[in-house]
N, C-alpha and C positions, 0 to 999 in steps of 0.2 A: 504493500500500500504506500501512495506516496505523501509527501508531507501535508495537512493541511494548514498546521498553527505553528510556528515557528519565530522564536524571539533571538536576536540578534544582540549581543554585547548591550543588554538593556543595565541602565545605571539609574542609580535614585536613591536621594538624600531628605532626612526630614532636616532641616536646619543643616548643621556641618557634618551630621551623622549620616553614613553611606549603610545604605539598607541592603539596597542594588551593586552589586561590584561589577557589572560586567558579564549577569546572566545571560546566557545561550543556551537554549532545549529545542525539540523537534519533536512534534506530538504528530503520529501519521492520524489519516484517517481510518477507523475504526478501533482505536485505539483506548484502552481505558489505562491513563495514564496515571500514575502516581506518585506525587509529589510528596517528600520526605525530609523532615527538618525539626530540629528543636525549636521550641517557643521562641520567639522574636529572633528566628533566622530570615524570616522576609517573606515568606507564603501567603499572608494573605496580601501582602503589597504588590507581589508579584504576580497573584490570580487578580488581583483586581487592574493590575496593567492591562494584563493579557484580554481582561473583559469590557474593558475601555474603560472604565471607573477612576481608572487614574489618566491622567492626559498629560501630565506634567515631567518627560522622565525623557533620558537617551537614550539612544538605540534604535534598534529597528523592529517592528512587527508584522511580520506576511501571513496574509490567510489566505488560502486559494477558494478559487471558487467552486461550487458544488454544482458540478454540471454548468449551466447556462445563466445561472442565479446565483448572487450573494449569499455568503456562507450566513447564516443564523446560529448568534451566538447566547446564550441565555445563562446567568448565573446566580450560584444565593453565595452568597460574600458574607458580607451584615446582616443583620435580622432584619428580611425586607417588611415592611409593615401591611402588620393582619390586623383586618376590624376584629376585635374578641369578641364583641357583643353581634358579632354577625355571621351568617350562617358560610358554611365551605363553600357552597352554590352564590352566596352574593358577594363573597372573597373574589368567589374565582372569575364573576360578572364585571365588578368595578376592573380588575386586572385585562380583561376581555376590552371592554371600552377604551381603556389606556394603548392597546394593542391595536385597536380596530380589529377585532374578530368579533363577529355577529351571530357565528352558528353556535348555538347553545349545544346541540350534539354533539359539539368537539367538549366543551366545560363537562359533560358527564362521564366522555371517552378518558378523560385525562384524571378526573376524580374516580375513576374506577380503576384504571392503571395502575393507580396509587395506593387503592385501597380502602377509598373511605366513601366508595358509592352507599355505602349502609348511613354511613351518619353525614349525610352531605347536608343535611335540612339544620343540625345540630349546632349550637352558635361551639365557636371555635375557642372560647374560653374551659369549655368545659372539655378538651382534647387532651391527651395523653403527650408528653415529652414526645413520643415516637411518633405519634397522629399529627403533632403542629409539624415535625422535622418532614413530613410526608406531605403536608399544605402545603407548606415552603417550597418543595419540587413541584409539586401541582402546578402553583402561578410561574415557575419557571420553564416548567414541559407546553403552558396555553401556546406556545406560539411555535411552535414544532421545531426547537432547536437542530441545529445538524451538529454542534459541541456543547455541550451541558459544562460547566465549569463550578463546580462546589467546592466548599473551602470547610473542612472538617463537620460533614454532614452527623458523623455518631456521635459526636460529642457528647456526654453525659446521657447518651441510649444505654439499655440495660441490653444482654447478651443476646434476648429474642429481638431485641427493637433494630440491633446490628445485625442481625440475621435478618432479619427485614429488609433494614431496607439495601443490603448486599443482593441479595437476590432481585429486588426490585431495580437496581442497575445493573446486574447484569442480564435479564429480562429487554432494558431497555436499550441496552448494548447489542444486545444478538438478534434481537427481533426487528427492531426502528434501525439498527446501525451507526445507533448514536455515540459520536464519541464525545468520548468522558475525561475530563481533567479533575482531579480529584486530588486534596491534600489529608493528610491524616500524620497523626505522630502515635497510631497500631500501628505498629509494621504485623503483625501477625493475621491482622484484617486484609491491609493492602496485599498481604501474598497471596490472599485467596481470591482477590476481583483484579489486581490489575494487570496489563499486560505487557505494561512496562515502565518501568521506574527512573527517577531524575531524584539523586540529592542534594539539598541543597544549604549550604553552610556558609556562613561568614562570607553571604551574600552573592557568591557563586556556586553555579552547578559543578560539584565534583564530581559525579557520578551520573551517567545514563546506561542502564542494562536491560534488555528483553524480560520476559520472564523464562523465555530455552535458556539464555545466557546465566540467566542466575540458576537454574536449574541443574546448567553443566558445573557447573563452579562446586556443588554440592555443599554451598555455603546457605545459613537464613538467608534471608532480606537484613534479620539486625546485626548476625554477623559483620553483613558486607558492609552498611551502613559505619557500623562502630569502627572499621577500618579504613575504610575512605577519608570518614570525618577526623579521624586521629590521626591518620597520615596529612592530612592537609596543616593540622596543626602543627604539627611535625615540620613541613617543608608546605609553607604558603602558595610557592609556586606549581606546586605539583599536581 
């Protein structure tokens, strides 16, 4: 498959502090990609580049296009804003209006994808940690992404609610063809959904590996991680 998202020597500073050093990755298409990194190494800076949310930064960003039409990018970065006191179905309608999409038959397609065709009528206050993480996809799936871009989706999900919604991407992976960028700091999650990995550390990617490549290696994922990231401390430039 060949590339469709692809960042270039991307740089970015909050004040004098460098977030960005100089990231380079290549996400093919169909690809559920897996972004790996300790807390404030630059992951959600760097998916919110990639997803245009940040505008302000060096580098280069290419997306190719999807057939004959612009690639369609959709992502939940920040906790996008949900009416609590309103139902999934008038979540998913305001989100609809914002989109210009008018067919209500896609809002019940995409709440049932999710899971929550049973309590769509249900105001959203009254939802489960794993039910609001499953809304959150919902208004990102209304517009039929061709790269979904999530940024630590299981965060404080309990073991069914990550079983969850794993299967619910990779359902949407193999079925829609939708590819996936995705950050997480489970590695023992990401080795079971994704299908190829990018780490990233003191603001550069040190590592990009398949999931054959890590396979052959007969290393974890934290293995490899834990050496990557220590070698680089080790020798900067490496």
């Amino acid at each position: 498959m060949h590339t469709i998202l692809a960042a270039e020597t991307i740089k970015k500073n909050f004040g004098k502090r460098p977030i960005l050093d100089g990231v380079t990755l290549h996400v093919k298409r169909g690809d559920i990609y897996g972004l790996i990194g300790k807390n404030g190494s630059g992951k959600t800076t760097l998916l919110s580049v990639l997803s245009g949310l940040i505008c302000d930064y060096e580098g280069k960003i290419s997306i190719r296009k999807s057939g004959t039409r612009i690639t369609k990018i959709s992502a939940v970065i920040k906790d996008p804003a949900l009416f609590l006191n309103m139902s999934a179905v008038d979540n998913m309608k305001e989100q609809a209006y914002l989109l210009g999409v008018k067919n209500e038959v896609e809002i019940q397609r995409v709440l049932t994808m999710v899971g929550l065709d049973s309590r769509n009528r249900d105001p959203v206050r009254t939802f489960s940690l794993g039910m609001t993480q499953r809304m959150k996809l919902a208004l990102a799936l209304l517009e039929q992404p061709d790269i979904l871009i999530l940024d630590e989706p299981t965060n404080g999900l309990d073991p069914d609610g990550i079983a969850d919604m794993r299967e619910l991407l990779l359902d949407l992976n193999q079925s829609k063809g939708t590819t996936i960028l995705i950050s997480s700091h489970i590695l023992s999650e990401l080795e079971q959904l994704a299908t190829r990995f990018g780490i990233l550390h003191d603001g550069k990617i040190v590592k990009e590996i398949s999931e054959q490549e890590l396979s052959q290696t007969g290393d974890t994922l934290e293995k490899l991680y834990l050496h990557y990231t220590r070698r680089h401390e080790d020798d900067p430039n490496y």
